[in-house]
N, C-alpha and C positions, 0 to 999 in steps of 0.2 A: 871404574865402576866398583863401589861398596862390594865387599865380600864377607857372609858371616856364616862361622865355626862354632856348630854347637857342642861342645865339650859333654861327654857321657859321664852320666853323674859317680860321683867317689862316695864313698864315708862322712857323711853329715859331718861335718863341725867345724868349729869360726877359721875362718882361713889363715893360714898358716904358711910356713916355706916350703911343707912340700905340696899346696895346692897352688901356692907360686911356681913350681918347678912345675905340677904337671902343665899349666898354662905357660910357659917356658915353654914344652916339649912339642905343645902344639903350634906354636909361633914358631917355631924352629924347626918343624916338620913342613911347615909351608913355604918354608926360603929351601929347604931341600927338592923338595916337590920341583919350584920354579927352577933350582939350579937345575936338574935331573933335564928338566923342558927343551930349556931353553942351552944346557949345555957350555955356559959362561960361565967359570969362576971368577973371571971382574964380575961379572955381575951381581955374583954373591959378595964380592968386597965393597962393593959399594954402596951396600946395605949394613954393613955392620958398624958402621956409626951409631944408625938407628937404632941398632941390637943392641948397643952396650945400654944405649940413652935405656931402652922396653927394661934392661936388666935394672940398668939404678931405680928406675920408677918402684919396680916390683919390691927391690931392697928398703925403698922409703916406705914403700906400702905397710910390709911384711912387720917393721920395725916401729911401725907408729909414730912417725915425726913430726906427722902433720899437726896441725892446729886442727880442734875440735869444737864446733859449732852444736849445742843441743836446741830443739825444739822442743814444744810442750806433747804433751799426750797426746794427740786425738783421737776421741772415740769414736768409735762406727757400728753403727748395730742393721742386722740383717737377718733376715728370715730365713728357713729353713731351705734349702733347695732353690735356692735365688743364688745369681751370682755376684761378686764385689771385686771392686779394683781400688786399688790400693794406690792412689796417681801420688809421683814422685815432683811433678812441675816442673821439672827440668825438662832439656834438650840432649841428650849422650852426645858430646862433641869427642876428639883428639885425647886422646891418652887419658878419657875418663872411665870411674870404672861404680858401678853402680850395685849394691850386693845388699840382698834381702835374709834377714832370721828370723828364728822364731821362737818364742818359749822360752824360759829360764834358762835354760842351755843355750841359747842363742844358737842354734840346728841351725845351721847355713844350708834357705833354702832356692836361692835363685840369683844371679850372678850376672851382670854384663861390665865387659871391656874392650874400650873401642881402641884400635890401635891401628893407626894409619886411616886405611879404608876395608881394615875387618874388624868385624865385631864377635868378640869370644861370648856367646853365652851359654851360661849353665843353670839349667831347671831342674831340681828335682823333683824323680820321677818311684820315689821307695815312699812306703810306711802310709803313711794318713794321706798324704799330697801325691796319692800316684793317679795319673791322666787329670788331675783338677789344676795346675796353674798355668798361664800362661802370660811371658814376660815381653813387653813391647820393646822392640831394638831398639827405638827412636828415643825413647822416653826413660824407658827402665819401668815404668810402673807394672806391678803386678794385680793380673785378677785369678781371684779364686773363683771355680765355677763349679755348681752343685751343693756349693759348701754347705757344713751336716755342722754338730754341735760339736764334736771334737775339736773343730777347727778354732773354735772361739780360744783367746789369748792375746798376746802382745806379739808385736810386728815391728820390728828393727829394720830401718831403712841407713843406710850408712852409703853415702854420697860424696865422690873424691872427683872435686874439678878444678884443675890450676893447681893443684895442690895442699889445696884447703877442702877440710873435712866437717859435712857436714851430717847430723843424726837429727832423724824423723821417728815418731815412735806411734804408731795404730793399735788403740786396744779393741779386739772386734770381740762381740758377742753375738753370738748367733741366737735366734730364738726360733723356737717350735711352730709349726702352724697352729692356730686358736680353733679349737672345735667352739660348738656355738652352745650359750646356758640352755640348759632343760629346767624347765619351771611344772612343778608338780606341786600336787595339792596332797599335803601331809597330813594333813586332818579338817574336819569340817563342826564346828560349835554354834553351838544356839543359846547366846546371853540373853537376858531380860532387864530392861532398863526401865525406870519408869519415870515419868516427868507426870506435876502437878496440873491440875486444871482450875482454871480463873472461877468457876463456877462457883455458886452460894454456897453448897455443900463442902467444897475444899476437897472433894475425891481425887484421888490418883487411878491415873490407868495404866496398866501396863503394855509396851509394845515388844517384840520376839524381833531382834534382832541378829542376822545373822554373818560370824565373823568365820572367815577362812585362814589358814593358815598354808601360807606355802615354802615351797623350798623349790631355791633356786642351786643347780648343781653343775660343774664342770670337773670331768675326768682325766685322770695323769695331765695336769699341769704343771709347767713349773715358770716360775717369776712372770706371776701373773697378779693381777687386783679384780676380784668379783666386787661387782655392787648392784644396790637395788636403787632404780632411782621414781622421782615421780614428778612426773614431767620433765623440766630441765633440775629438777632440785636431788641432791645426792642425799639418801635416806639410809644408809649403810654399807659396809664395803666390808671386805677382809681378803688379807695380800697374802701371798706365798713365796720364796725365795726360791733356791735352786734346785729345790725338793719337786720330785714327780710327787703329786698326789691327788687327794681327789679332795674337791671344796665344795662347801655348801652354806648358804647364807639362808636363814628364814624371813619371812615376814606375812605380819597380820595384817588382813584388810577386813571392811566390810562390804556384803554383798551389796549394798546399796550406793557404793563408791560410786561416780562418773570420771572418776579421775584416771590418769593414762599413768603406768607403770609398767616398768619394762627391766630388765636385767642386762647388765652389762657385761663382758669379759674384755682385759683389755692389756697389755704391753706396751715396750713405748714404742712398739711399730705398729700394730695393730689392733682394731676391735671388733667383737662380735656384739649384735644384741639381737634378744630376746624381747618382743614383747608381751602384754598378760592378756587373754581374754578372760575376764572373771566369771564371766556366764558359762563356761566351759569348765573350767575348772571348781566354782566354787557354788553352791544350789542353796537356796532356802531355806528357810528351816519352817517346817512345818505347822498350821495353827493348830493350837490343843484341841484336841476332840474331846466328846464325852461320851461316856459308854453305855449303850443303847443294848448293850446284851440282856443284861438283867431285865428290865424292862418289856422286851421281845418276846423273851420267855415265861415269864408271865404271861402276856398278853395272849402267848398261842395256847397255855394252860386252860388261861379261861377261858375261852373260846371253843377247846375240845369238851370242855365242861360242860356247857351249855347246848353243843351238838348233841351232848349224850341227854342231856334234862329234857330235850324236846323230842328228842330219836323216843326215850321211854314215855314220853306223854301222849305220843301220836301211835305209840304201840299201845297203848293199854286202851285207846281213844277208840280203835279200829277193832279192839279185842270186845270192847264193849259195846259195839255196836253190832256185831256179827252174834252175841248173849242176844240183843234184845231185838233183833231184828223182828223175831214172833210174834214179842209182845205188843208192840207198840211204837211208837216214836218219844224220842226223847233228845231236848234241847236244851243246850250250856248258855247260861250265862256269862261271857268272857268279860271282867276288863281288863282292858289292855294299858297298859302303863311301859313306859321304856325307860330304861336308864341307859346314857349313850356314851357307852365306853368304851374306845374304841371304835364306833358305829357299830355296835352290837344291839340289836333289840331285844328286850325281852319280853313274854307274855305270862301273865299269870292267869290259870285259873279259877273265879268266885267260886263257882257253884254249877252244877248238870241239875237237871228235873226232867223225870221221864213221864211220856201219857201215857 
């Protein structure tokens, strides 16, 4: 039955003779182990065939004699706090040894070697990669999980089976999650256009036209493309690279649109959109009025005027009648005439004759 030896991780970097020795040490800790058991030194000589064979391997390793197989790039792109595996397509058979880097430096960060019926691996577990990888015995392939934007870079997969050497190379980029566009109303104007009329006279009328302007925004992004679209049609965009920052695209409509507009945010894993309700965001513009002030007050002018002409005429009316009440009777001849201003009446009067 299969047995596997996870080796505790060393000092990052591309393996060497003395990460061949310390995997020596633990190969050779485990033929002690079983000597110590089982209390045979036959039994330990009867294994050392095999030991010397584990040593040459390691020597051919160590020294690079193998023949080297390159593959192309491939890229892999991933969201933020999602996980990725990184599959190798292989099977880990007999004396193969499967070993993962990363980075310009080629940071050796994950190891398997199978030898006999154990399997040596080494995770590491320091720096940016501690508790996120985890390497499959059977396969070799590695996944990252949680993985954040640091993670993003080039992935060295270097594959030795039978003795031929083969290199896989992953460039992963991680990308942020997409917050979703805010579309706000920047401003709000009232043009005036006017179109001719078929009529004899050839008059022009004018109609108040009302146009919105909005702006569509997304916060600390980075290697994103904002656009505005209408309908399926793309009506403007603007990209941003690897820069956090903050984007904003305008655009004009009019409030009389019936057409569907909406704003995009997008990456090449994900989108957000945004659609527009114009009735919400963008209002009317209002018909001209005309100014009834002036007119108003005049009208209440003349009107207190005329309370005061009849207030004195009906006072001097009652004054005169209370003089002559001794003498006699006396009666007015009124005519009445109105001018209707306002609905204002007026009265004038001819002439009084007293008996």
């Amino acid at each position: 039955m299969g047995r596997t030896i996870h080796i505790f991780p060393y000092e990052q970097s591309r393996l060497t003779s003395a990460y061949a020795a310390d995997i020596l040490n633990a190969h050779f800790r485990r033929r002690y182990e079983d000597f110590n058991y089982q209390k045979s030194f036959g039994h330990l000589l009867s294994n050392m065939h095999s030991d010397a064979a584990f040593i040459c391997l390691w020597i051919l390793i160590t020294n690079g004699v193998f023949d080297v197989k390159t593959d192309e790039v491939k890229s892999v792109s991933v969201l933020e706090g999602d996980s990725v595996t990184l599959n190798t397509d292989v099977k880990v058979q007999r004396d193969d040894q499967i070993r993962w880097t990363f980075g310009p430096q080629n940071t050796r960060i994950a190891e398997i070697i199978k030898r006999d019926q154990i399997n040596f691996i080494f995770v590491s577990n320091d720096g940016r990669f501690r508790d996120k990888l985890q390497m499959d015995n059977q396969t070799g392939s590695l996944t990252i999980r949680n993985i954040r934007s640091e993670h993003t870079g080039l992935y060295e997969l270097t594959v030795i089976i039978s003795g031929k050497t083969s290199l896989k190379s992953f460039s992963v980029t991680v990308y942020a999650a997409l917050p979703s566009p805010v579309i706000t109303s920047n401003s709000s104007n009232c043009s005036s256009s006017s179109s001719s009329s078929s009529s004899s006279s050839s008059s022009s009328k004018r109609s108040s036209v009302s146009r919105c302007v909005l702006l569509c925004s997304a916060v600390n992004v980075s290697a994103v493309t904002l656009s505005w679209y209408k309908g399926n049609s793309l009506l403007s965009s603007i990209s941003v690279s690897d820069l956090s920052i903050s984007l904003s695209l305008p655009l004009e409509v009019e409030y009389q649109e019936k057409n569907t507009y909406s704003c995009v945010i997008n990456n090449p894993i994900r989108n957000q959109t945004t659609h527009l309700d114009i009735t919400q965001l963008c209002h009317t513009c209002a018909e001209p009025h005309r100014s009834y002030f002036i007119p108003v007050v005049v009208g209440v002018l003349l009107l207190v005027a005329i309370i005061a002409v009849l207030g004195g005429i009906l006072f001097w009316h009652i004054r005169n009648r209370k003089q002559t009440a001794q003498t006699g009777r006396y009666y007015c001849e009124c005519i009445y005439s109105f001018l209707c201003w306002k609905s204002v009446y007026y009265m004038t009067i001819i002439s009084c004759k007293i008996e």
